[in-house]
C-alpha positions as CSV (number, residue, x, y, z in Angstrom):
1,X,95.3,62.7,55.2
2,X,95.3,58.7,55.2
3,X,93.5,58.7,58.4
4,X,93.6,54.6,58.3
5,X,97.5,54.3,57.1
6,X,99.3,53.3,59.9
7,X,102.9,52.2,60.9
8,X,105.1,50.5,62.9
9,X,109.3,51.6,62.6
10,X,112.1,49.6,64.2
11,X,115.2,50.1,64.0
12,X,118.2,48.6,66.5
13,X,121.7,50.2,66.7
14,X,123.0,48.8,69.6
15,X,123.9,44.9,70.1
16,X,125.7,44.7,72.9
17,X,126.3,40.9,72.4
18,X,127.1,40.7,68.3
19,X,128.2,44.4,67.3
20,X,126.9,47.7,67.7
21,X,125.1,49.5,64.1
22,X,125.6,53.1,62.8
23,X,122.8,53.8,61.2
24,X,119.3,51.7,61.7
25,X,118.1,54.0,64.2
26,X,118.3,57.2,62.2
27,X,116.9,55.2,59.1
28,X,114.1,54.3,61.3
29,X,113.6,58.0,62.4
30,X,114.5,59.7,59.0
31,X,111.4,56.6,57.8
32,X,109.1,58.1,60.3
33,X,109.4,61.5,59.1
34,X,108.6,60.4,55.5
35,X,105.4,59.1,56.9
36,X,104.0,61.8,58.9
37,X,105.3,64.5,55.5
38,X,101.8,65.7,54.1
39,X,103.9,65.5,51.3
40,X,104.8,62.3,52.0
41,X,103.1,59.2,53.2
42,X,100.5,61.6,54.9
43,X,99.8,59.4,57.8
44,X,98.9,61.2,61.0
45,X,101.5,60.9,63.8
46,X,99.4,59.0,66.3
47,X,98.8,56.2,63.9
48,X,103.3,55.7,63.4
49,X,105.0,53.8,66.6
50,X,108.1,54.2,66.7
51,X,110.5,51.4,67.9
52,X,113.6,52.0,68.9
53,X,115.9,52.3,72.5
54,X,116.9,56.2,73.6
55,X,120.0,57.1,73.8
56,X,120.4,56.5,77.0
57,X,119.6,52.8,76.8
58,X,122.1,52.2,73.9
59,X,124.4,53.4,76.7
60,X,123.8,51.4,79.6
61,X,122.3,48.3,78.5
62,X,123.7,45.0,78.3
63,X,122.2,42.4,76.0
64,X,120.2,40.9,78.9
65,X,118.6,44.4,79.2
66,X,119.1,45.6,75.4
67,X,115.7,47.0,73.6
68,X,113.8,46.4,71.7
69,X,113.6,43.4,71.8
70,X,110.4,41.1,69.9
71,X,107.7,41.6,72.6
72,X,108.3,45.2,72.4
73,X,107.3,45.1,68.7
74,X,104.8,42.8,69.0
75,X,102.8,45.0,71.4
76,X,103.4,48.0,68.8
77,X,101.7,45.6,66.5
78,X,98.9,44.4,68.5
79,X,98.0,47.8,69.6
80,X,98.6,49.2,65.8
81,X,95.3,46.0,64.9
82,X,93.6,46.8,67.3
83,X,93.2,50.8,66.7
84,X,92.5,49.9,62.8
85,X,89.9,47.9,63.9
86,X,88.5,50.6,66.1
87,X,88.8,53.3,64.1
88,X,86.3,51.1,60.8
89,X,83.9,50.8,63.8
90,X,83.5,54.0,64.9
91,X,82.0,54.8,60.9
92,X,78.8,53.7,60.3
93,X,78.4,50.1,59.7
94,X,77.1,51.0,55.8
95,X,80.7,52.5,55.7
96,X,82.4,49.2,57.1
97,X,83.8,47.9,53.8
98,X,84.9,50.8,52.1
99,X,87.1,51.7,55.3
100,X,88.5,48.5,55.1
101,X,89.6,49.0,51.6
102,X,91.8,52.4,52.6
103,X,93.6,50.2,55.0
104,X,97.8,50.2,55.3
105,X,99.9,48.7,57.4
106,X,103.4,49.8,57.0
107,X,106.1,47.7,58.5
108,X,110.1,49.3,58.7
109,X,112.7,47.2,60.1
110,X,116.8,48.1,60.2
111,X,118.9,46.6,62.1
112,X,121.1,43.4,61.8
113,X,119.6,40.6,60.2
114,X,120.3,37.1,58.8
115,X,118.2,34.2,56.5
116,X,116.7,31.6,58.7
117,X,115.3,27.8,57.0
118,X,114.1,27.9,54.6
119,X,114.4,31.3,52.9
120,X,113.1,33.1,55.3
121,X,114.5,36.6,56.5
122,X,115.2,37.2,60.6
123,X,116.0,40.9,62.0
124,X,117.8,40.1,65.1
125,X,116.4,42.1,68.4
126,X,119.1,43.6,70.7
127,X,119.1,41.0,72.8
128,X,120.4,38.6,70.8
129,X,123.7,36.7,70.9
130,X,125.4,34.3,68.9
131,X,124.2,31.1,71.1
132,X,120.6,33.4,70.9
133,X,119.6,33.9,67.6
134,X,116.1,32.8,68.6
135,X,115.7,36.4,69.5
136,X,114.4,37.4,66.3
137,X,111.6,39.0,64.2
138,X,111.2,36.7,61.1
139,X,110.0,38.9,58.4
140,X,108.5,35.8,55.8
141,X,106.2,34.4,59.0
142,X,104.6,37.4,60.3
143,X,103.9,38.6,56.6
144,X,102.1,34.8,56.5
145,X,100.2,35.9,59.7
146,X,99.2,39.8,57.9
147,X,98.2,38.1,54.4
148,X,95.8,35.1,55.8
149,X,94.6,37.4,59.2
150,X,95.3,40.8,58.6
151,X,93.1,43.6,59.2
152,X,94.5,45.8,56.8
153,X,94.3,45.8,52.9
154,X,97.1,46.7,51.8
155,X,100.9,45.5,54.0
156,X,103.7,47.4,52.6
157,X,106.9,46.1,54.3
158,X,110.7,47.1,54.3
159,X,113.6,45.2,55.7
160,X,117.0,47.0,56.0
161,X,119.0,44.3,57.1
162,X,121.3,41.8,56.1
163,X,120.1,38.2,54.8
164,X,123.0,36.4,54.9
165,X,123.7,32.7,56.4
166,X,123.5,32.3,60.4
167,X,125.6,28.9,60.5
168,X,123.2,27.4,62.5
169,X,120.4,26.1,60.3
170,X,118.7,25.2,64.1
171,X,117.4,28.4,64.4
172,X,113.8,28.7,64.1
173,X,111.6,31.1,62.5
174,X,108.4,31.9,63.7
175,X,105.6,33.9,63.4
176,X,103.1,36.8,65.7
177,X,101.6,35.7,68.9
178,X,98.5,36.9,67.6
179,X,95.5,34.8,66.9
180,X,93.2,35.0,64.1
181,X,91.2,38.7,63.3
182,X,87.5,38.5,63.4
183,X,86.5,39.9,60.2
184,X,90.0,39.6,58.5
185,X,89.9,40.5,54.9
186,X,90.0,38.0,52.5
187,X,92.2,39.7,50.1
188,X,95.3,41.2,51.3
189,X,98.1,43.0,48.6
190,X,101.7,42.7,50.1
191,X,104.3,45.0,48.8
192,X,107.5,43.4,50.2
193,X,111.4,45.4,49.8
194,X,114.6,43.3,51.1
195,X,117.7,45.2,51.3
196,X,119.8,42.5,49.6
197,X,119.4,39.3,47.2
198,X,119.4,35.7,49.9
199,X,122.5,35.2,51.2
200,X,124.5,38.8,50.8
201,X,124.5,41.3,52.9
202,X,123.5,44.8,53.2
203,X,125.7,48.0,54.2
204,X,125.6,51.2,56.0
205,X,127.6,54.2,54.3
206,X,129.7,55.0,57.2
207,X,130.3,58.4,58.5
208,X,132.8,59.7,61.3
209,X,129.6,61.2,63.0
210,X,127.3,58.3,64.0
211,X,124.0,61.0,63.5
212,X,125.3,61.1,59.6
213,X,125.5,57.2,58.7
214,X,123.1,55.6,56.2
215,X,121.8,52.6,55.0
216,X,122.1,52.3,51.3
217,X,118.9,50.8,51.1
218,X,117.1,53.4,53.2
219,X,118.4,56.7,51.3
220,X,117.2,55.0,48.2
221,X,114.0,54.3,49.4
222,X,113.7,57.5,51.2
223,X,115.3,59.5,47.5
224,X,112.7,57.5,45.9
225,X,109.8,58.2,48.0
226,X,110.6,61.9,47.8
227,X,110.5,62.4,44.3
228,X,112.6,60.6,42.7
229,X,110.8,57.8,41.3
230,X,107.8,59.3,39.8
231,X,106.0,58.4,36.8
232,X,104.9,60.8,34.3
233,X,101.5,60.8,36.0
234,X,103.1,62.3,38.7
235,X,102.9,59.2,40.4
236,X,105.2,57.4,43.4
237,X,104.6,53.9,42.9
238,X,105.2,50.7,43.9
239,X,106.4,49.6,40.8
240,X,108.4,53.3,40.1
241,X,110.1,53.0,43.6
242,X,111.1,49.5,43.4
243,X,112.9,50.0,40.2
244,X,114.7,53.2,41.2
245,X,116.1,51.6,44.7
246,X,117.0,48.7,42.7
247,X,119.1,50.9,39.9
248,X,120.4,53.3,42.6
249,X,121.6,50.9,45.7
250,X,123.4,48.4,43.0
251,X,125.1,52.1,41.4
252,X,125.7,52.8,45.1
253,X,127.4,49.3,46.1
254,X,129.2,48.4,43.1
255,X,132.7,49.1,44.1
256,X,132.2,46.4,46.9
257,X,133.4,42.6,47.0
258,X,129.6,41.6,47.2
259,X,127.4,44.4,45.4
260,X,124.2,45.4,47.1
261,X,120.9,43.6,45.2
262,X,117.9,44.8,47.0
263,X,115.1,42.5,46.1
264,X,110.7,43.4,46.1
265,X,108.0,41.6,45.9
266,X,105.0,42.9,44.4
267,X,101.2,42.7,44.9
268,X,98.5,42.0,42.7
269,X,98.6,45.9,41.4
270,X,100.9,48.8,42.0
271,X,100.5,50.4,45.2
272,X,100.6,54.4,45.2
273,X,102.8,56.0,48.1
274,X,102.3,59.7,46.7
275,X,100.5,61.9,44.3
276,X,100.7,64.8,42.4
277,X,104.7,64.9,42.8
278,X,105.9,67.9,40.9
279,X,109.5,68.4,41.9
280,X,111.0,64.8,40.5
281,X,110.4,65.4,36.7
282,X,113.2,67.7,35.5
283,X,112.9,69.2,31.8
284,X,115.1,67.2,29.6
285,X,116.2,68.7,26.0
286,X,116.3,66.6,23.2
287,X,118.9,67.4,20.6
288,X,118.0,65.7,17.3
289,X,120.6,65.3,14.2
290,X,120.9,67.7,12.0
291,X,118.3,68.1,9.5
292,X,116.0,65.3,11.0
293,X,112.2,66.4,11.0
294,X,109.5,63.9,11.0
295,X,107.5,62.2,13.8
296,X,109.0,60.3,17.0
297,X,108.0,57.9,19.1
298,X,109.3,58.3,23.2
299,X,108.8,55.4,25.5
300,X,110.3,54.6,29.2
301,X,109.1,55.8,32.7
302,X,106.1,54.2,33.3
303,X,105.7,51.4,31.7
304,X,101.7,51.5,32.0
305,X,101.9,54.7,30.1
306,X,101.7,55.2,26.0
307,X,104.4,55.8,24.2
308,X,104.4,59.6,23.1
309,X,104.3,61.0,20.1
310,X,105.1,64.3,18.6
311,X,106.7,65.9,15.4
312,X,110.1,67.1,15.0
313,X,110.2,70.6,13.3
314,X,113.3,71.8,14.9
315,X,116.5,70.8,16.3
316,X,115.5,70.4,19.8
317,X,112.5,69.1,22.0
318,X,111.7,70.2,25.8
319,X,109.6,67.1,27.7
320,X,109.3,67.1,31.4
321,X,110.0,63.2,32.3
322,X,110.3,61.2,35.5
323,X,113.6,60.0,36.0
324,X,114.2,56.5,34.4
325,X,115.4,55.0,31.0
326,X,114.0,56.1,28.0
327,X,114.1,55.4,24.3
328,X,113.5,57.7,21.1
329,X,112.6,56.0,17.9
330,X,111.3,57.9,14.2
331,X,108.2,56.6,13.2
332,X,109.2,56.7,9.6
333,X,111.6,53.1,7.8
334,X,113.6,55.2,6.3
335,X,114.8,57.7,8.8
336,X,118.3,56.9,10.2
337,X,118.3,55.2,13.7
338,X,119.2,57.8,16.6
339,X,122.8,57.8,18.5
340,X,122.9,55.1,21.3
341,X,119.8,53.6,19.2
342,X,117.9,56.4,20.8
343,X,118.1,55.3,24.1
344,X,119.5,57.5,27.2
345,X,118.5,57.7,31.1
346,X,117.1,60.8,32.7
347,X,118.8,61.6,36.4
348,X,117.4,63.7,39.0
349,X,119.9,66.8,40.3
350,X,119.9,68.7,36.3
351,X,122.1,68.2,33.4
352,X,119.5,66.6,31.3
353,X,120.2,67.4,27.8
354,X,120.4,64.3,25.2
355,X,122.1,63.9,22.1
356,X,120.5,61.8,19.5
């Protein structure tokens, strides 16, 4: 278990003064579950807060009274330092450092959202309104704050939200309330997912039952994180999962005016989310033409990983492979280049046979 991985989830349905969501809540929940999956992020459940107004709230509030609101997920953040903190003290002080080291702050945030000067990206809190868009969480500052005070090593943060122009550049961002960490670490790896590029906004996939609408974004992180994004280590990765929302959510999007870009920004190395993922590398046969036989070259998937290499004695080739783009070259000059200069893509859900 990652006994020092811990988490704080919003998500905000109901705005009461701008226009009620589908589905940020249930991202936020279906996020949560991810987490606390031993198959998943592994984190125990009394190290995840989740954020988000009952039912009952979403109800009866108005937007004087709507939650959460910033302070509510400021506290979940305070308390969230705080109990890292406490938890590397309670080891013995030999085993200070190394505790630090497993340290993860994860940070999940859907709801409405909007850029604020000068690129930075807002989620709005339920009680916001058109003349109070100061009722924000701005994601850029309190990443600042996490990077140059955190008490964690590694922040991995997803936004769900839109990042598209407010109209009022007097809007202000700012960051946490909190002051400075004693001890902060002086190296801090961000790994950062927006939903969309600046400027375009991000969409739920809408669903006559409100319990059945997604975020794009979110189902392709959370189809990512559950398989299918791993590398032929049997890795989840930062770099695996960032790729596969990217292909997926643009895939997803592409029939609208403004196509959904998600965006990431990476850390100093790839962070790993899971390990030892079976389930998300289907068997793909290879079909080589007629009469070829010699020795091939196969690279895609990871792009840490060698190429492989193997010899063709017969007319087909069974590799397990991680979803992804691949390409098939013959080692040998004189060999004919493959169909579709040997390139094809391996999807998750079967049918992976590929003609060369």
């Amino acid at each position: 278990m990652n006994d020092l991985h811990y988490a704080v989830v919003v998500g905000i349905n109901r705005y009461p003064a701008i226009g009620d969501l589908q589905a940020a809540r249930g991202d936020a929940v279906r996020f949560r579950e991810w987490l606390v999956d031993p198959k998943g992020g592994d984190v125990p459940e009394g190290n995840v807060t989740l954020v988000t107004a009952t039912e009952e709230q979403e109800r009866t509030a108005d937007f004087m009274t709507a939650v959460p609101t910033r302070e509510n997920v400021d506290l979940a953040l305070y308390r969230t330092n705080i109990a890292v903190q406490r938890a590397i003290e309670d080891r013995p002080e030999e085993e200070w450092e190394a505790a630090r080291q497993r340290t993860r702050l994860y940070f999940f945030l859907a709801g409405h959202g909007f850029m604020t000067p000068p690129n930075s990206t807002a989620l709005l809190m339920a009680n916001a309104a058109f003349d109070l868009l100061g009722n924000h969480l701005a994601v850029g500052q309190y990443l600042d704050w996490y990077e140059s005070s955190s008490p964690f090593r590694e922040i991995v943060c997803f936004a769900d939200c839109c990042r598209t122009s407010n109209g009022n550049g007097s809007v202000f961002p700012f960051g946490p309330p909190f002051t400075t960490t004693v001890g902060a670490l002086e190296k801090v790896d961000c790994f950062v997912g927006y939903a969309t590029s600046q400027g375009d906004p991000a969409y739920e996939e809408q669903n006559p039952d409100p319990d059945l609408a997604r975020g794009h974004f979110t189902t392709a992180l959370l189809d990512g994180l559950g398989g299918r994004s791993v590398t032929r280590k049997g890795l989840i990765t930062s770099d695996s999962l960032a790729d596969y929302v990217v292909r997926h959510v643009e895939d997803r999007t592409r029939h609208l005016l403004v196509p959904q870009q998600p965006r990431f920004v990476k850390g100093s190395a790839p962070m790993v989310f899971v390990r030892d993922v079976e389930n998300g590398m289907p068997f793909v046969t290879l079909r080589f033409p007629e009469g070829f036989r010699g020795w091939v070259q196969l690279r895609g998937g990871d792009p840490d990983e060698p190429p492989l290499r193997w010899h063709v004695d017969a007319a087909e080739h069974v590799e397990k492979l991680a979803p992804g783009l691949y390409r098939v070259t013959p080692e040998s000059w004189a060999a004919d280049d493959f169909q579709n200069a040997g390139f094809f893509e391996v999807m998750t859900g079967g049918g992976n046979g590929v003609q060369l």
